[in-house]
N, C-alpha and C positions, 0 to 999 in steps of 0.2 A: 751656636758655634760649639765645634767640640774642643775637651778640656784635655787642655800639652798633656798624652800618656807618661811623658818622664817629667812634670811638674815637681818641682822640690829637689829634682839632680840635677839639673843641668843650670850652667851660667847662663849668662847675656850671649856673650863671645858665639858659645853654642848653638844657641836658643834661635838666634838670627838666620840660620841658615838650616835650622830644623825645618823637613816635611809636613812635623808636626803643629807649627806657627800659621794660622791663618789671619792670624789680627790685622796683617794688613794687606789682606785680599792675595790674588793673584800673581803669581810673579813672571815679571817678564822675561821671556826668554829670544826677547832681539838680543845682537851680541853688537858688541860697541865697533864703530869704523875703524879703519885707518887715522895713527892721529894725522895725517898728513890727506888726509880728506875729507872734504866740504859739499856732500852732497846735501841739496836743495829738497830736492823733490824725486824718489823714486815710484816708478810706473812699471807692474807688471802689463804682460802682454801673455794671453792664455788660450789655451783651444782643449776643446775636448775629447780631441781626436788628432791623428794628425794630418799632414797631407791637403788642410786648408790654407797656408800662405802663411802661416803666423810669424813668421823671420823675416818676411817682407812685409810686413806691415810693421812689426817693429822699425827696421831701418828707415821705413819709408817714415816714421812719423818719427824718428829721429834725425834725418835730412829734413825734413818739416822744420822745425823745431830747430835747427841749426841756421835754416836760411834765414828764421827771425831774430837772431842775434844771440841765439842760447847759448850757454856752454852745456854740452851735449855731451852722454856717454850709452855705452849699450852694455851691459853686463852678458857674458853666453850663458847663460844657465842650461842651455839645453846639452849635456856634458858627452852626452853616447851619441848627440847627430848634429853637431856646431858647425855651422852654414855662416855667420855673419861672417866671418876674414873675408871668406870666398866672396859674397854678397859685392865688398868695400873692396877688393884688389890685395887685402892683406897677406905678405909673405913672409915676412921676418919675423924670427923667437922674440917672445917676449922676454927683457930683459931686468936686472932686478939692482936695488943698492943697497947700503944701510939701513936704507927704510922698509922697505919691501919692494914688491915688482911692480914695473909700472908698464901702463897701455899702451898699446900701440894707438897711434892716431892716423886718420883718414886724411885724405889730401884738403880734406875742409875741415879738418881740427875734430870732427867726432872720436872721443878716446873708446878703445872696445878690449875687453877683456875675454879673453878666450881657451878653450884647454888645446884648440888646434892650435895658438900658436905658444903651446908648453911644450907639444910634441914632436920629439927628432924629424917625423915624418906625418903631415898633416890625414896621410891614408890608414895610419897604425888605428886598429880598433882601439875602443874604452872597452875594458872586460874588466868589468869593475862589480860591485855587489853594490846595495842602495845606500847604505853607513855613508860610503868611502865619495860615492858621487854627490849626495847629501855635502859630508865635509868640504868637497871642494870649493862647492858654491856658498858657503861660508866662507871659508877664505879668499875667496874674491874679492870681499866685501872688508873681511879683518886685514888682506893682509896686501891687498892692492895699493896703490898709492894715486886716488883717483883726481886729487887737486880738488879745485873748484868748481863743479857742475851743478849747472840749475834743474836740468832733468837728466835723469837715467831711467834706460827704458831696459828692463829684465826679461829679455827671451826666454821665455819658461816651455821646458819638453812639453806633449799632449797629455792631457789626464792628468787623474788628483792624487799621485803617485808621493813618493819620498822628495823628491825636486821641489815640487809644488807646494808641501807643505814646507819642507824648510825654508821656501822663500816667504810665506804665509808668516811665519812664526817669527823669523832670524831678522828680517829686515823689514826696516820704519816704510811699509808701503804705502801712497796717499790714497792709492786705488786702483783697477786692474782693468784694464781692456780683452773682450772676451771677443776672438776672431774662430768668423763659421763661415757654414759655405751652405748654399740654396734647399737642401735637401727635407728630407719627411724627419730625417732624423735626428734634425738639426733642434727639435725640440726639449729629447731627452736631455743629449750633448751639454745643451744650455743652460738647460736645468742644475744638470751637476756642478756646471762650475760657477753659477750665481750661487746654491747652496753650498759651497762650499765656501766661498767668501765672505757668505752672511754667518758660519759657524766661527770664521775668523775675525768677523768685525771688521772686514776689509769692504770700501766701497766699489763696486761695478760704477766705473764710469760710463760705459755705454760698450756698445756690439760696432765691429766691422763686418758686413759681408763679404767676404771675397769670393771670386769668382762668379759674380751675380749673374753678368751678360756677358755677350762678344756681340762687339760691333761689327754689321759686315764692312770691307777695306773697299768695297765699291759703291754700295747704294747706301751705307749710313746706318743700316737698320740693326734695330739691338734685336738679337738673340738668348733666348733666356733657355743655354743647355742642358741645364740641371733642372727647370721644370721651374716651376712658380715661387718664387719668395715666400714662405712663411714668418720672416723673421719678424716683420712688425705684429704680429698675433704674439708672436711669443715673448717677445719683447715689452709687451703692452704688458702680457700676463703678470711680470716683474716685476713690473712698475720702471723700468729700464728705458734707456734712449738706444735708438740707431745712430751711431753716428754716421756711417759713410754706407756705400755702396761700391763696391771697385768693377772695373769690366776684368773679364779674362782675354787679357792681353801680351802676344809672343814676344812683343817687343820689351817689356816688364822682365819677362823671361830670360831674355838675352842680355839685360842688362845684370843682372843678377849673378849670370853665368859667367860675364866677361868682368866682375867685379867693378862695377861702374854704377852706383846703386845712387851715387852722390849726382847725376847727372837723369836722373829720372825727371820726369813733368812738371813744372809746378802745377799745383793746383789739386795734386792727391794727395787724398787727409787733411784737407785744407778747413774742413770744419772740425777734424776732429783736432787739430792744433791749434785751432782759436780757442779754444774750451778747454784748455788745460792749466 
């Protein structure tokens, strides 16, 4: 261990919050709730790219998760391209009291926090710098007023960007779901964001595929458009589980679209919410 450089100037008072103090290891840098929030258990949800479904899997394993009694929330972390309101039907600002702002809720009680519903006009770009988008999604967390949820599921942007690590860093994560799609390149992709979890200390609960197959709507037969699954190889290589497989499906699409996300299939994600 190296020896305090201002040893013999500095008080206690000081000493505590010196660079210089390693005696008692590492220090953390989650930042404390809302006091008027009781989250249970947070769950990121991450891709390595974007354009694989990752906001639909989020929702969808937050509709999961609602149907089995949870109190349910979804954080937008994704701050320059926030899809959940749209997803859920959400149009009303979010609105705030003595305590701070609180969620809008889905017509099945999922609470979701959003920058689109901060903004005058949900089309207005985010022209923001990484700091500022970084800070938001800390306040989401400091300054929302989330109640009582047993899971919250963190829409995080693609890649291991400033988002990504602030949510890595800022908040108590139990572990992170990494969603891909069929491809050759889905190896690298995967890679980076298991190692980037393991530099965090953060556990990979398991991989979603999306977009695996399309069933045809006449004879039944799966179609594999993106070409062959690699994900179990890569996933092995990890030491990681699969947990689902999804088909690419238009009717998923139109749900999404017409903000009706609460009214999707049972039985999607159905393993990966037994396992949570």
């Amino acid at each position: 261990m190296s020896e305090c450089s201002s040893k013999g100037t500095c008080g206690k008072s000081s000493c505590e919050g010196c660079s210089q103090n390693t005696a008692k290891g590492p220090q953390s840098m989650q930042v404390k709730e809302n006091a008027h929030s009781r989250v249970k258990k947070v769950i990121g949800v991450v891709s390595g790219k974007g354009g694989v479904g990752k906001s639909m899997v989020t929702s969808l394993l937050a509709v999961a998760m609602n149907r089995k009694g949870y109190k349910t929330a979804i954080m937008d972390a994704d701050i320059t391209g926030p899809s959940i309101p749209t997803a859920f039907g959400l149009n009303d600002h979010a609105v705030a009291n003595d305590d701070g702002l609180l969620p809008e809720v889905t017509k099945n009680g999922i609470k979701v926090m959003s920058l689109n519903l901060l903004l005058e006009d949900q089309t207005d770009p985010v022209v923001w710098r990484g700091p500022i988008i970084s800070g938001t999604v800390s306040q989401f967390w400091t300054e929302v007023c989330w109640g009582d949820v047993d899971y919250m599921f963190v829409d995080m942007p693609p890649g291991t960007g400033d988002v990504a690590l602030t949510v890595f860093q800022s908040l108590p994560l139990a572990g992170i779901v990494i969603v891909t799609s069929p491809q050759e390149l889905v190896s690298m992709i995967v890679t980076k964001a298991v190692k980037m979890a393991e530099m965090m200390n953060v556990p990979v609960l398991g991989i979603v595929e999306n977009m695996s197959y399309f069933v045809c709507p006449d004879c039944g037969k799966k179609h594999f458009l993106f070409g062959t699954s690699h994900i179990e190889k890569v996933a092995a290589e990890h030491g990681i589980s699969v947990i689902d497989y999804l088909p690419l499906d238009p009717k998923m699409a139109a749900l999404c679209d017409e903000g009706k996300m609460e009214e999707a299939p049972e039985g999607l994600l159905e393993k990966m919410s037994s396992s949570l």
